[in-house]
VEXDOVEX-853070 format. One line per field, with one value per residue (C-alpha): chain; residue number from 1; x, y, z. Coordinates in nm, 4 decimals. Layout:
<nodes>
cadena	A|...;
num	NUM|...;
px	X|...;
py	Y|...;
pz	Z|...;
</nodes>
This chain:
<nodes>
cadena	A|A|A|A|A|A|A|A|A|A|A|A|A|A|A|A|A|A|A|A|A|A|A|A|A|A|A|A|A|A|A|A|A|A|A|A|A|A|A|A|A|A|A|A|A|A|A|A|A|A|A|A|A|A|A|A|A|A|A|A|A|A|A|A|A|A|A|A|A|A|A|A|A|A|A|A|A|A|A|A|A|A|A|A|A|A|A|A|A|A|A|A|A|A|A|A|A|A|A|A|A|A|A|A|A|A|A|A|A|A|A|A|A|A|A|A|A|A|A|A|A|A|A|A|A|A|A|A|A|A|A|A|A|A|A|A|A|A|A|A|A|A|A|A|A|A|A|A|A|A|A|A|A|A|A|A|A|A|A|A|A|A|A|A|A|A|A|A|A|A|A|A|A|A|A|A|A|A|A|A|A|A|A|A|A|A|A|A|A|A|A|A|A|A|A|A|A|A|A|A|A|A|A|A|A|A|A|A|A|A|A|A|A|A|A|A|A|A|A|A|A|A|A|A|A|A|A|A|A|A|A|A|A|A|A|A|A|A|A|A|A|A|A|A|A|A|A|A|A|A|A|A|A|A|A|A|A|A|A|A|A|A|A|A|A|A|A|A|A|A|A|A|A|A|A|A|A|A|A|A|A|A|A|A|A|A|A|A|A|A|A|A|A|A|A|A|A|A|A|A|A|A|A|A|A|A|A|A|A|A|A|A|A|A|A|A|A|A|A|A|A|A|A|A|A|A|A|A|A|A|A|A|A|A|A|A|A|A|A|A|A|A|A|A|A|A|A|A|A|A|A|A|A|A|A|A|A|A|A|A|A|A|A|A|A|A|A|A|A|A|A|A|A|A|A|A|A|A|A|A|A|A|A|A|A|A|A|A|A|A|A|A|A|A|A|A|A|A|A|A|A|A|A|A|A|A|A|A|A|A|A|A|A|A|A|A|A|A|A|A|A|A|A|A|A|A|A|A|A|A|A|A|A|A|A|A|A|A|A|A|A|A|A|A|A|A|A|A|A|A|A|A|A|A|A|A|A|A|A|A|A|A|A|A|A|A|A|A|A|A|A|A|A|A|A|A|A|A|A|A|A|A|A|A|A|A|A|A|A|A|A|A|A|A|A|A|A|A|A|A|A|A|A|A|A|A|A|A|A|A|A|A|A|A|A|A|A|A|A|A|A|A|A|A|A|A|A|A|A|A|A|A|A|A|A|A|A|A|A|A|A|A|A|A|A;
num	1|2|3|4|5|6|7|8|9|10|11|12|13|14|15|16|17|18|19|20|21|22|23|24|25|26|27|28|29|30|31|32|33|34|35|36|37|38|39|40|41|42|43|44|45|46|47|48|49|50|51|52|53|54|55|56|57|58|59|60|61|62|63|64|65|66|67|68|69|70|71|72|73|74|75|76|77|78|79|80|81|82|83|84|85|86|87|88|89|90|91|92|93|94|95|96|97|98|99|100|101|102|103|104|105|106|107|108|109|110|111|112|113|114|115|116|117|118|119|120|121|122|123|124|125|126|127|128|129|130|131|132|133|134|135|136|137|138|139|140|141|142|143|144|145|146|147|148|149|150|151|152|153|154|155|156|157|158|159|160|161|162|163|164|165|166|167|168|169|170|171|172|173|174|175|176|177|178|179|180|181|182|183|184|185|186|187|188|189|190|191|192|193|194|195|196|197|198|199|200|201|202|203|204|205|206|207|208|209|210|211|212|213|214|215|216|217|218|219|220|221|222|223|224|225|226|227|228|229|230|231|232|233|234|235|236|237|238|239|240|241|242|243|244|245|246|247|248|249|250|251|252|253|254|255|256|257|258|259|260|261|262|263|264|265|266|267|268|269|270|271|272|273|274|275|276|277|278|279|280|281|282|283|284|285|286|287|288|289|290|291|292|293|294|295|296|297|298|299|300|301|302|303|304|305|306|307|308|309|310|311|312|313|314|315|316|317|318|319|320|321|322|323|324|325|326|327|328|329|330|331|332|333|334|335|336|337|338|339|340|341|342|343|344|345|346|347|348|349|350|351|352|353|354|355|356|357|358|359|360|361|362|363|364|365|366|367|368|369|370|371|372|373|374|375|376|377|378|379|380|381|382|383|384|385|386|387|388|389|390|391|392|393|394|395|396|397|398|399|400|401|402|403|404|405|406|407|408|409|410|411|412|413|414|415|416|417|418|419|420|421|422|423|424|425|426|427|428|429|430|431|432|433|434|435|436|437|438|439|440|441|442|443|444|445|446|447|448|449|450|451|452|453|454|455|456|457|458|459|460|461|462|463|464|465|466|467|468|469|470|471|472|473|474|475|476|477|478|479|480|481|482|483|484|485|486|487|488|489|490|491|492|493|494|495|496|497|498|499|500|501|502|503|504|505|506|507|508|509|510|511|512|513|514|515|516|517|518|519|520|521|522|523|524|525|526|527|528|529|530|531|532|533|534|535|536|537|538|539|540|541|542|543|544|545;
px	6.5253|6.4165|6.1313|5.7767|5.5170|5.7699|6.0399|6.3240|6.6934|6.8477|6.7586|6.9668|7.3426|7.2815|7.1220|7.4137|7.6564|7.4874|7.4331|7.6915|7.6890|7.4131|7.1013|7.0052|6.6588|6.4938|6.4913|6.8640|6.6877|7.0074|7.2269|7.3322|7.3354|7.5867|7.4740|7.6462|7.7571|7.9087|7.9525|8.2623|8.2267|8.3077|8.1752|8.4167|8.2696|8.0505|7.6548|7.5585|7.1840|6.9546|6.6477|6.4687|6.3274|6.6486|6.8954|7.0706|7.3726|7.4052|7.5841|7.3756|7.0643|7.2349|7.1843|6.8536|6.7465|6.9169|6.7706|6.3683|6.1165|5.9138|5.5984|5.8215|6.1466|6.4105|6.4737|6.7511|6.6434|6.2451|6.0260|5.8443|5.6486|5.8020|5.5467|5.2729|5.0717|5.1119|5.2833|4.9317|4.7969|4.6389|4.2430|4.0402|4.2579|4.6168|4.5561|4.4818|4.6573|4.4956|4.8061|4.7352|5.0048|5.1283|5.1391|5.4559|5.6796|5.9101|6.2154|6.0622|5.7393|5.5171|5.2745|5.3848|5.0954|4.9294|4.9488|5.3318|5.3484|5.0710|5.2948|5.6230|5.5252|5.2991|5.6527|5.8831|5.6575|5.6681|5.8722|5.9914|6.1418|6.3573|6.3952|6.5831|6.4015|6.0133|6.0456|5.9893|5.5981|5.5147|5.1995|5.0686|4.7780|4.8914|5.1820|5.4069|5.1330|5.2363|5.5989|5.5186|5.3840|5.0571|4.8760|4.9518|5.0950|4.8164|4.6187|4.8548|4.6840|4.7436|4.5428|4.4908|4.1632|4.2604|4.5541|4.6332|4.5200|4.7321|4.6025|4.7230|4.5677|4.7514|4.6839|4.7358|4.9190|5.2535|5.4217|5.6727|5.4936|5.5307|5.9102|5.9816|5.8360|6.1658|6.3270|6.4275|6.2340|5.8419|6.0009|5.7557|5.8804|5.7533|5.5265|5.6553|6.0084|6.0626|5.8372|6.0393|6.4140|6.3064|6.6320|6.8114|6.6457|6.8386|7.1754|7.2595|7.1717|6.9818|6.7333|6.5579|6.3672|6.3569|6.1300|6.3429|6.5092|6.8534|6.8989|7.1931|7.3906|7.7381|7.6453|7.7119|7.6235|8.0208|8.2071|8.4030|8.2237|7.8669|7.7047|7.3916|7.2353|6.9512|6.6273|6.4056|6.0726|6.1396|5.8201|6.0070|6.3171|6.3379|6.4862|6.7539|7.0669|7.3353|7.3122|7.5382|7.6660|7.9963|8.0696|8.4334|8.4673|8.7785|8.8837|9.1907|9.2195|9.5363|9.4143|9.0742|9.2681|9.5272|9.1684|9.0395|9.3555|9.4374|9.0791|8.9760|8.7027|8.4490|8.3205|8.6508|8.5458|8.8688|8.9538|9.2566|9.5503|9.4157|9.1535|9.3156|9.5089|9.1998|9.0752|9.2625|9.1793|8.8544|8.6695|8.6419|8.3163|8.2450|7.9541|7.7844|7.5911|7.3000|7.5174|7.6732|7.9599|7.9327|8.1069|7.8822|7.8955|7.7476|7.5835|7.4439|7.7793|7.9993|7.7776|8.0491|7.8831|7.5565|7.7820|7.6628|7.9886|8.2031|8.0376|8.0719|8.4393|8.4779|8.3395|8.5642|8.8415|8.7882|8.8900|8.6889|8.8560|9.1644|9.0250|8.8458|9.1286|9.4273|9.2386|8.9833|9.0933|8.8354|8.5941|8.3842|8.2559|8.2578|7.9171|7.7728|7.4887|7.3775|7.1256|7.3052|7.2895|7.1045|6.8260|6.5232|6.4380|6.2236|5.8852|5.8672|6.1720|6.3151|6.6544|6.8237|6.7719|7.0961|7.1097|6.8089|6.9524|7.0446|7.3949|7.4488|7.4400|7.8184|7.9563|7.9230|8.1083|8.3814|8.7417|8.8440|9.0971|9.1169|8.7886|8.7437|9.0029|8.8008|8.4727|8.6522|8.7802|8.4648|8.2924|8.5128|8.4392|8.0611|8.0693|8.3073|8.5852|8.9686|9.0274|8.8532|8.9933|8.7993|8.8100|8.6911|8.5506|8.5884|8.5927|8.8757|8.9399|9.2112|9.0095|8.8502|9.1532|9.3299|9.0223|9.0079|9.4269|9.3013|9.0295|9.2524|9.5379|9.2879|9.1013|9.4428|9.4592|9.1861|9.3688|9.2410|9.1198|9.2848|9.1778|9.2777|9.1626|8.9857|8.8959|8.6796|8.5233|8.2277|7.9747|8.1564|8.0625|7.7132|7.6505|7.8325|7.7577|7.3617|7.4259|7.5682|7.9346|8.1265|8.2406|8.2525|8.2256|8.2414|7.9211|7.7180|7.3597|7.2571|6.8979|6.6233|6.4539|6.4314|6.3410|6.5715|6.3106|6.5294|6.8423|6.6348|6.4350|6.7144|6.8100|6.4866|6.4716|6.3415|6.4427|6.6474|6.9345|6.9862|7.3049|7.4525|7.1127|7.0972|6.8053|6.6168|6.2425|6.2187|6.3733|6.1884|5.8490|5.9944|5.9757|5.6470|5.4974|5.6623|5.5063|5.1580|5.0239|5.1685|5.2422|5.0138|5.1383|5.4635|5.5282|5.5157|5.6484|5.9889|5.9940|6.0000|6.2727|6.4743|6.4719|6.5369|6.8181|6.9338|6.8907|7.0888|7.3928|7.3769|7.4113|7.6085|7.3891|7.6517|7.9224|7.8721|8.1973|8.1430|7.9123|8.0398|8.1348|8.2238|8.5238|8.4720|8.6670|8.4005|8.4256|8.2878|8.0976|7.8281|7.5329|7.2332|7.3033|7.1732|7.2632|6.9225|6.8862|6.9256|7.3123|7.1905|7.2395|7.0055|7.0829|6.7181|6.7790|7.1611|7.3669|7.7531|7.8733;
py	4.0101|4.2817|4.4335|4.4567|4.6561|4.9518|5.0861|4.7844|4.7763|5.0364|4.8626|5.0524|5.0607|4.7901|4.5620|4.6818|4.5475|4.1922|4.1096|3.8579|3.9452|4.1116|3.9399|3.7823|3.7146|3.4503|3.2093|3.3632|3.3611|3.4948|3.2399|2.9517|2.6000|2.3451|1.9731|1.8916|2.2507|2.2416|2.4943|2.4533|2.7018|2.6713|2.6841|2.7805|2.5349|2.2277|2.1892|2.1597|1.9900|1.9687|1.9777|2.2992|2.3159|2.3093|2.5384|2.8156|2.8841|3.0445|2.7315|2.5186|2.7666|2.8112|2.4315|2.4646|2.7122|2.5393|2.2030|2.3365|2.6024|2.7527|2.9593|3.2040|3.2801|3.5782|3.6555|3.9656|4.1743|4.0436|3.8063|3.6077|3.3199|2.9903|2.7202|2.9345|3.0469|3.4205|3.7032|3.7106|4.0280|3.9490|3.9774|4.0614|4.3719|4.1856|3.8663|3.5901|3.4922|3.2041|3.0577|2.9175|2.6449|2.5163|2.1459|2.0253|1.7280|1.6253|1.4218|1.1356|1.1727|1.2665|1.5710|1.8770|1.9761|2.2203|1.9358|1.9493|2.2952|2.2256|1.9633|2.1489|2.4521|2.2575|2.0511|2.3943|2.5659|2.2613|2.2861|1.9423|2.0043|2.2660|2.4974|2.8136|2.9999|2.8761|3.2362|3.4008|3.2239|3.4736|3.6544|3.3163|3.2071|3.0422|3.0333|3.1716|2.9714|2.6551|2.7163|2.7928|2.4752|2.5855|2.4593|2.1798|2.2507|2.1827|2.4705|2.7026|2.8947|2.7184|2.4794|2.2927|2.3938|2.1323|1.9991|2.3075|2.6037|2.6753|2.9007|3.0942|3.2852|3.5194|3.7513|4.0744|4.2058|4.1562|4.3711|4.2128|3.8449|3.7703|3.8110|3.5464|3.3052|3.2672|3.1618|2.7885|2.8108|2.8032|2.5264|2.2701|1.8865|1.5783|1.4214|1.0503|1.1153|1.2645|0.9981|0.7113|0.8696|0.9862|1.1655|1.0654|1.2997|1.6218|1.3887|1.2776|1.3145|0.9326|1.0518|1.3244|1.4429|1.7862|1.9856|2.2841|2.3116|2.0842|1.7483|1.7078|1.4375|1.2680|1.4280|1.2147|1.4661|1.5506|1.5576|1.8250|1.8419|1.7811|1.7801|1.9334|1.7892|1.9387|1.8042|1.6854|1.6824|2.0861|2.2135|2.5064|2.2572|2.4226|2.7050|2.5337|2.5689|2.4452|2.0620|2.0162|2.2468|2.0809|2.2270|2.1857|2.3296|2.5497|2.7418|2.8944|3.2072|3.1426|2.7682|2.9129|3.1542|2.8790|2.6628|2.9945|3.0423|2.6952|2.6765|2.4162|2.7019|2.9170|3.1255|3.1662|3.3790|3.5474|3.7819|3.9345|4.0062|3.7551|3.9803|4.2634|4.1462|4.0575|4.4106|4.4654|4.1320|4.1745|3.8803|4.0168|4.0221|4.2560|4.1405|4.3597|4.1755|4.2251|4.0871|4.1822|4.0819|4.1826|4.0792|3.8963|3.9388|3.5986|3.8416|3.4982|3.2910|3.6003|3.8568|4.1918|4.2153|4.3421|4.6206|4.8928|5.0407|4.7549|4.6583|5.0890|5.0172|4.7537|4.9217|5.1916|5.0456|4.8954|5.0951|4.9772|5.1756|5.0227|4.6811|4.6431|4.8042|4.6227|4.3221|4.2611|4.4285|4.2947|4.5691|4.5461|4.8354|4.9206|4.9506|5.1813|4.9663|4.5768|4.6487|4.6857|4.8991|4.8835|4.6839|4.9338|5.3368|5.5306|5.5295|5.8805|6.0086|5.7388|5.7518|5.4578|5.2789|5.3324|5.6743|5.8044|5.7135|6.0065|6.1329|6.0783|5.7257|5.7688|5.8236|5.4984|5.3417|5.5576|5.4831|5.6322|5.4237|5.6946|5.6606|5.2803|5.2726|5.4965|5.3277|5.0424|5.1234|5.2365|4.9543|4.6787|4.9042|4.8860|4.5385|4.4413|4.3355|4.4032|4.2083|4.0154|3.6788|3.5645|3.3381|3.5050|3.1965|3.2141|3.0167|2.8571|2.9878|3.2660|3.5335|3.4330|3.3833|3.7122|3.8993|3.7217|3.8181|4.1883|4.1666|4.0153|4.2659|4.5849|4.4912|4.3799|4.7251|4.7459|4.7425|4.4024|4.1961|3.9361|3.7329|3.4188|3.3178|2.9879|2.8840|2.6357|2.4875|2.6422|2.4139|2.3649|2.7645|2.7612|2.4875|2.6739|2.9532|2.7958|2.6324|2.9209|2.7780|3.0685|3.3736|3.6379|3.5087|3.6933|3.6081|3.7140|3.7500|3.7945|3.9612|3.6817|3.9693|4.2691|4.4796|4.6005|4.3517|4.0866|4.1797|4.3664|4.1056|3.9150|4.0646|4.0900|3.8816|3.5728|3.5214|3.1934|3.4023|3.6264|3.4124|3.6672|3.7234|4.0870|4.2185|4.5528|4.5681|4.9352|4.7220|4.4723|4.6940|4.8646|4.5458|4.4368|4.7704|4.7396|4.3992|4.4572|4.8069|4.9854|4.7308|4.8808|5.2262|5.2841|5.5779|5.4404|5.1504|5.2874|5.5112|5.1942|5.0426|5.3312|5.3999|5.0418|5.0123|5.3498|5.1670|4.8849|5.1223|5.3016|5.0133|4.8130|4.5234|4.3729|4.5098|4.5577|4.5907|4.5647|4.4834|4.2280|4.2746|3.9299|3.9451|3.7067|3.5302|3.4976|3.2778|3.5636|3.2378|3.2528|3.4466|3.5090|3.4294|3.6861|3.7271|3.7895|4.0117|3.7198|3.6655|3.3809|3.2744|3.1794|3.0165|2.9597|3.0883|3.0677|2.9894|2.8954|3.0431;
pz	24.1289|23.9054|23.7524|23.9590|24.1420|24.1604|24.0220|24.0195|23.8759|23.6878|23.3936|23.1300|23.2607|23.4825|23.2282|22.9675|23.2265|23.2843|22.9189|22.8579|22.4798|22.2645|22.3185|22.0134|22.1792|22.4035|22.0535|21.9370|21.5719|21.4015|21.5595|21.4098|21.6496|21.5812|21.6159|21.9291|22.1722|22.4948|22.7184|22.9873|23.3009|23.6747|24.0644|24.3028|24.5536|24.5259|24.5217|24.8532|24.7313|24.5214|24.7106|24.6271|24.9488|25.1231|24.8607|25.0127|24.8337|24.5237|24.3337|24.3981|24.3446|23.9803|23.9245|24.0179|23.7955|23.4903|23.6060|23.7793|23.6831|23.8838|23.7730|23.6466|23.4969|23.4533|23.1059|23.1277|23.4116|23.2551|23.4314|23.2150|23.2357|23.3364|23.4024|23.4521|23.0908|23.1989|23.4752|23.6339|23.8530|24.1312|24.2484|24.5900|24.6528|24.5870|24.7907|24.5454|24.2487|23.9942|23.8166|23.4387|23.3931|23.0468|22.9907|23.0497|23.1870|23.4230|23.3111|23.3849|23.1502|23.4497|23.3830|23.5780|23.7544|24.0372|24.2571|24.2499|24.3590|24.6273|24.7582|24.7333|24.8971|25.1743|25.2023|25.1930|25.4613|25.6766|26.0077|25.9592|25.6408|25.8211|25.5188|25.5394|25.3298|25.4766|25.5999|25.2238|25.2627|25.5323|25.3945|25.2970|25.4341|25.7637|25.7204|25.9784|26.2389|26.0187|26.0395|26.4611|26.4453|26.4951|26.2228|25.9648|25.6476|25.4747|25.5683|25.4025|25.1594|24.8308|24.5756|24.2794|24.1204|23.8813|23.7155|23.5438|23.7848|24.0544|24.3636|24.5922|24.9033|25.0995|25.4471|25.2992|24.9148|24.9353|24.6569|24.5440|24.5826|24.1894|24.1838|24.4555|24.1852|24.0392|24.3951|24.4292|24.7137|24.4984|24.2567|24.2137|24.3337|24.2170|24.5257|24.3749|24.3807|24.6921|24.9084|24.6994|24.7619|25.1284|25.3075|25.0005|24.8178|24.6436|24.7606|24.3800|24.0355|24.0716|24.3046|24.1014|23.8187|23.6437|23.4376|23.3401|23.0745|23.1528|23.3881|23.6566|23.5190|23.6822|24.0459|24.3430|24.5445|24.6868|24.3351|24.2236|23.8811|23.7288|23.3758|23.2344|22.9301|22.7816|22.8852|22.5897|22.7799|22.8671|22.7495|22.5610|22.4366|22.1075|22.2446|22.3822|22.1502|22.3886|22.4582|22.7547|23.0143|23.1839|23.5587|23.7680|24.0873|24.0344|24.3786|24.2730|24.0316|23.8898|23.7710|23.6282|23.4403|23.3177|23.2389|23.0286|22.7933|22.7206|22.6085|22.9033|23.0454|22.8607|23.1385|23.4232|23.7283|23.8377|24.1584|24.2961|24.0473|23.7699|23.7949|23.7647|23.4666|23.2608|23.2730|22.9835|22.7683|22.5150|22.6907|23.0176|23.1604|23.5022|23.6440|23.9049|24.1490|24.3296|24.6565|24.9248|25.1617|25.5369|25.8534|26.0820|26.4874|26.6895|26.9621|27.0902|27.1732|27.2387|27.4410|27.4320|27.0908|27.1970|27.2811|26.9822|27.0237|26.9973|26.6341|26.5311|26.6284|26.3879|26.1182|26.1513|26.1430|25.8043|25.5097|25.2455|25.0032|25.0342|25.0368|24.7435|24.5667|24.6960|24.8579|24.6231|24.2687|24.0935|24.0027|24.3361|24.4913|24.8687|25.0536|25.3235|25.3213|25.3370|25.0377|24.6879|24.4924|24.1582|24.3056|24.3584|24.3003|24.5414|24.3571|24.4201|24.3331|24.1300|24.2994|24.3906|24.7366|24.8707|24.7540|24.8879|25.2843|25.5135|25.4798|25.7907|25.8015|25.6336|25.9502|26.0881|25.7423|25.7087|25.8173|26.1257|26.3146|26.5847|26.6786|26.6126|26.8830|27.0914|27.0462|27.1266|27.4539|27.5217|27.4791|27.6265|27.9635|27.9184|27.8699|28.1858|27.9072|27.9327|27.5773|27.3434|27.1828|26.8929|26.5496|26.2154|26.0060|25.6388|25.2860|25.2171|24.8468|24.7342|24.7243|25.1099|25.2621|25.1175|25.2727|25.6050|25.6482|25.5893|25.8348|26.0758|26.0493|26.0020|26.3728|26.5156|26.5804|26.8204|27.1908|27.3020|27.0705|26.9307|26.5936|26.4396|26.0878|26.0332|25.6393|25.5325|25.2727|25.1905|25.2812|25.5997|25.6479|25.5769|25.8060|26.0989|26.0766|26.0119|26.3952|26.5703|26.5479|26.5167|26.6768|26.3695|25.9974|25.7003|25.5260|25.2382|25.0962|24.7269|24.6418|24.5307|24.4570|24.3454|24.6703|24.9674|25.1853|25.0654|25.2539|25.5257|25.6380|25.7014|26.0411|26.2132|26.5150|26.4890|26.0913|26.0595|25.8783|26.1149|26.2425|26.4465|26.6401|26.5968|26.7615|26.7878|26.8323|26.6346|26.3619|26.3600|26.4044|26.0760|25.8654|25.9857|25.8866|25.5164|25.4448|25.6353|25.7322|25.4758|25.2293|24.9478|25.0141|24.8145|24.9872|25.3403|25.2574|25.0968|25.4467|25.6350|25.4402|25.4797|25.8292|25.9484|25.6793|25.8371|26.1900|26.0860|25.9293|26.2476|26.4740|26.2619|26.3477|26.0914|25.9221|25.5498|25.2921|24.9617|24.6726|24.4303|24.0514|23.9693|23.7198|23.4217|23.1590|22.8878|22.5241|22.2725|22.0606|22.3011|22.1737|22.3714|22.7270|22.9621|23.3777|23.5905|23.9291|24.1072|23.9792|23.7631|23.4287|23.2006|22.9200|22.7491|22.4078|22.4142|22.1298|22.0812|21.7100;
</nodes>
């Protein structure tokens, strides 16, 4: 999620702050590789598959991108070229691009070719597939009448001119098309693997092939811990210093810590008062993130939350001040808005997104229990309500359950409503709150890009994210105009993205809370390993002194 058509993350401080270490360069030429290096880091939940179609989640989208490549890659807040030959501009006023691809392999010794991203996409875009994020291919030629199963999937606008050109027709310029390259999402897939493993596909290491630069090793597809070795038919292998990458799924801070300092963990991601302690300690790493952390209302299963009031109330009765200082404590910041910060400047001004919003929109974020409880009343009257009784679903690690108790205690002091804390595991959580089974959740989205369209297009209507089912046609009329009418008009476009992220403040359509800085543990021998806008790592060019 960085760089692109306009102005993207605040590449200097921001950049500064994701560097793991000085960047000895994509080939780490002043580093010296050992024979055998391992690097030792942790997940705090499982992979939940490893179908690129179907990823959602962020740990299983980091095994993706150390495992697949798409046309493109992140290098540091750069995108570079990945399979494609070249970042390529597009022709016929923004609406075709011709891809170049490299020669290169998949783990099996099969050519990578423009079929496989014909097929993947056609596959991804597919309704039967049921991906979650088909919706990113809107702006593709047929594609939102493909996904409402209109059309067939192989209408959508894509081909292969030949082996090694790659096409791709869309309905208007999208302006941020080239960065969604590096999403899991336009990964190519190997037509011959998927027909042969069928629903077993993505389910274990057995059932797949890679071409990026590592392959999943020791996955069953429910373990606790996988392996990455380095792939030998990468195309760009040579630049890949560090030969295995062990993974444990480590929920607890205190452990990962305990991992860390006996030497057990070379990367420990740390919250609460580990993380506070580790401040101090030379390897810590804070981490700013291009995510956010939001509460989430089911308008759908419990009505009274259509009630615009009842949703302010909530937010005011949240200090976010005090909870990402006592709660939290690990460097995260507290949010006014859904869209992070540090992900795009007004073209115009150059001022970041979230600064450049009304001041007004403040009023709806700050904590004022007095009028939360006002709001509150209010609403529950509107809405035929005397009380409310509800569950607030949440992960089931440390950190989760710390913040679910403060959520539960802070809105316990709204006359009526009454909530009770459920934790699960995080897979559990996606897949509820995925089928509507919950009544509030505290949920999360992290950029895939770098544009505020990538939270904001999340809450529109019909989008399959949109869990909650917020709804508001101005909103939605917003959006549309920022990726159609005025798409090639910065200036329009930024307008649009402000006033429905304004809209969305104002009627707390969810409740955002905080950005994350991801507190980090980090072994100083790595060299080289850089953090992308689209909280990954990437460790292409990496090397352990």
């Amino acid at each position: 999620m960085k760089h692109r058509y306009f102005a993207i993350i605040g590449t200097v401080g921001l950049a500064a702050a994701l560097l793991l270490t000085a960047c000895q360069g994509k080939s780490g030429a002043n580093a010296k590789s050992s024979a055998d290096t391992t690097w030792s880091r942790m997940e705090k939940d499982v992979i939940t598959t490893m179908d690129p179609s179907l990823i959602t989640d962020s740990v299983s989208g980091q095994a993706a991108a150390d495992t697949y490549e798409g046309l493109y890659r992140y290098y540091g807040a750069e995108l570079e070229p990945g399979v494609a030959k070249s970042v390529v501009k597009p022709t016929q006023n923004g609406t075709v691009y011709t891809f170049k691809l490299r020669n290169s392999k998949w783990s099996n010794g099969d050519p990578v070719t423009a079929k496989d991203f014909v097929f993947a996409w056609r596959r991804t875009v597919d309704p039967a597939t049921k991906s979650q994020y088909a919706y990113l291919y809107t702006g593709i030629k047929n594609a939102d009448q493909i996904m409402a199963g209109k059309k067939k999937a192989d209408t959508l606008g894509v081909k292969a001119l030949d082996d090694h050109t790659f096409q791709v027709t869309l309905e208007h310029a999208i302006p941020y098309f080239g960065t969604m390259m590096v999403s899991n999402a336009f990964f190519p897939e190997n037509q011959k693997i998927v027909d042969q493993a069928g629903k077993k596909f993505g389910t274990q290491s057995k059932y797949l092939v890679f071409n990026g630069p590592y392959k999943l090793t020791k996955w069953n597809g429910t373990g606790n811990s996988w392996t990455e070795v380095k792939n030998p038919d990468y195309w760009n292998a040579k630049d890949i210093h560090v030969n295995k990458i062990n993974v444990q799924v480590v929920k607890d801070a205190s452990t990962a810590m305990n991992l860390f300092q006996a030497g057990k963990l070379d990367d420990a991601q740390l919250d609460g008062d580990q993380a506070a302690q580790a401040k101090s300690q030379k390897d810590y790493k804070g981490m700013k993130q291009s995510r956010t952390t939001y509460l989430e209302f089911n308008q759908k299963k419990i009505p009274a939350f259509r009630n615009t009031k009842l949703r302010q109330a909530v937010s005011l009765a949240i200090d976010r001040q005090e909870f990402v200082k006592k709660v939290l404590d690990d460097g995260s910041i507290s949010t006014d808005t859904v869209t992070s910060s540090g992900l795009a400047k007004d073209p115009t001004t150059g001022k970041d997104f979230t600064k450049s919003l009304t001041a007004s929109t403040a009023q709806y974020t700050a904590f004022n229990l007095a009028k939360a409880k006002k709001l509150w009343q209010e609403g529950l009257q509107e809405t035929g309500q005397k009380s409310l009784d509800i569950t607030l679903l949440s992960d089931d690690t440390s950190a989760a359950k710390r913040s679910a108790e403060y959520f539960q205690n802070a809105l316990g002091e709204l006359p009526g409503l009454k909530i009770s804390v459920q934790p699960v595991p995080f897979k559990t959580r996606i897949a509820r709150s995925m089928a509507g089974n919950f009544d509030m959740v505290i949920s999360g989205w992290g950029a895939d890009f770098p544009d505020p369209i990538s939270f904001l297009d999340l809450f529109t209507t019909d989008n399959t994210y949109n869990f909650g089912h917020y709804s508001n046609k101005q909103y939605d009329a917003l959006i549309a105009a920022s990726k159609t009418t005025d798409a090639t008009n910065e200036t329009k476009r930024w307008a649009d993205l402000r006033q429905a992220q304004e809209l969305l403040t104002k009627e707390e359509g969810i409740v955002p809370v905080y950005q994350m800085v991801q507190s980090h543990l980090v072994n100083p021998k790595m060299q080289g390993m850089t953090y992308s806008p689209n909280n990954l790592y990437n460790f292409i060019g990496a090397k352990i002194k």
